[in-house]
N, C-alpha and C positions, 0 to 999 in steps of 0.2 A: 176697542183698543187699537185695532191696527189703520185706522182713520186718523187718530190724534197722532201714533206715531209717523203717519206719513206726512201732514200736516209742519210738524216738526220738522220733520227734514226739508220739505218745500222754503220755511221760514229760516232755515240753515243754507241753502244755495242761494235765495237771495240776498245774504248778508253776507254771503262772501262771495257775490258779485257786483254787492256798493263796495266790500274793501278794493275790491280789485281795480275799482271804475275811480275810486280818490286815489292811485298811483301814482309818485311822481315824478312827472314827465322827466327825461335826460336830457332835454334842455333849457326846461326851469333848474333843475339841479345843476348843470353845467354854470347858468347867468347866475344864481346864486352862491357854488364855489367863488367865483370871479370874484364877488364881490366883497364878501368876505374877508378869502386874501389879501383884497387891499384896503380891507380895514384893518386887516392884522399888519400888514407890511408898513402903513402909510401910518397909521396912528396908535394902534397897539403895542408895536412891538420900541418902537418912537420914543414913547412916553413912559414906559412899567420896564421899559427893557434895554435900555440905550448900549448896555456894555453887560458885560458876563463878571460876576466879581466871586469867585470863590472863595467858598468858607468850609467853618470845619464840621459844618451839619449841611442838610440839603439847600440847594440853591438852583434857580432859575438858571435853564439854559436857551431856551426860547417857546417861543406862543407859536402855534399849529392850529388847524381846522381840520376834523374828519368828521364823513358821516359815517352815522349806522342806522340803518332803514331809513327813515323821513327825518330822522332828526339831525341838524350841523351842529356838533359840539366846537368850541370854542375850548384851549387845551395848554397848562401850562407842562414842558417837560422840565426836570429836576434834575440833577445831578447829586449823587450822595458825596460828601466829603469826611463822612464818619470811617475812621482809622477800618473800620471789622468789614465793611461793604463800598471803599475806597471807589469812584467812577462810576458805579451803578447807575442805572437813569429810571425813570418813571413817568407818568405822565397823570394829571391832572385837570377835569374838567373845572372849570369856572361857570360857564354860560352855554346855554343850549338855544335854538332857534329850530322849532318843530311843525315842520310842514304843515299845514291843514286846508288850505284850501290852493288853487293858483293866486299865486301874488300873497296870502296870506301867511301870519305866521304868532304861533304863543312863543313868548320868552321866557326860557326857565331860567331859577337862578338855581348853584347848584348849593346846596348848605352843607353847613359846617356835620350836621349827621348824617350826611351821604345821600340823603332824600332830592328831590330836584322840586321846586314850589316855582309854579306860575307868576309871573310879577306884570307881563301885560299878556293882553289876549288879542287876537284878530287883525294884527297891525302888518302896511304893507313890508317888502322888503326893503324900501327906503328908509321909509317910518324905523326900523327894528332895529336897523344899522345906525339910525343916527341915537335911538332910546341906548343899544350899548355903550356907544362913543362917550354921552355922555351922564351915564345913570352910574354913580359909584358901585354899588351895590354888585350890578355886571363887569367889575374890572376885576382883571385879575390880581394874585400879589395879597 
């Protein structure tokens, strides 16, 4: 017994010294914001978002980028115009791009049940930015 449990644990340090070893670097993550932002700025925001038109249910106030761990979400914020929660804001992912290798990336789409489904896999950061630009399915709205 106490052979397999230590076994165990050897097979638990090395697996959490591969997670540790696919970390992503701070200046893939740095060139990656960059770029991002100027998909959101140059063409996203462009195209899905040209003016702010409020109404008297929620409405787009603009498209953001944040990470959380490896993954850049892609982020509509909201503004409420309902009379009971007047100004309110919120915020809303559309599209995810989730690290997995250097230069690599899977793109989530985020669905209507909240779940997040893979639509490509493996693709560089060029490749992924241009699949958002122009794959319906990744726009927001």
């Amino acid at each position: 017994m106490e052979l397999a449990g230590r076994r165990r644990l050897q097979g638990h340090r090395s697996l959490r010294a591969k997670v540790r070893a696919l970390a992503l670097p701070a200046q893939e993550k740095a060139v990656v914001s960059a770029a991002c932002q100027t998909l959101i700025e140059e063409v996203l925001k462009p195209r899905f978002l040209p003016t702010i038109r409020p109404t008297r249910f929620n409405y787009p106030i603009d498209i953001l980028g944040k990470w959380r761990g490896r993954s850049y979400s892609f982020i509509t914020r909201y503004r409420s115009g309902f009379p009971d929660n007047l100004g309110e804001e919120f915020d809303s992912a559309f599209t995810r791009l989730d690290w997995i290798a250097p230069d690599r990336f899977d793109i989530q789409w985020h669905r209507h049940t909240g779940a997040w489904f893979r639509l490509h896999s493996g693709k560089s950061l060029g490749q992924a930015l241009k699949i958002i630009e122009t794959d319906g399915h990744l726009h927001p709205l």
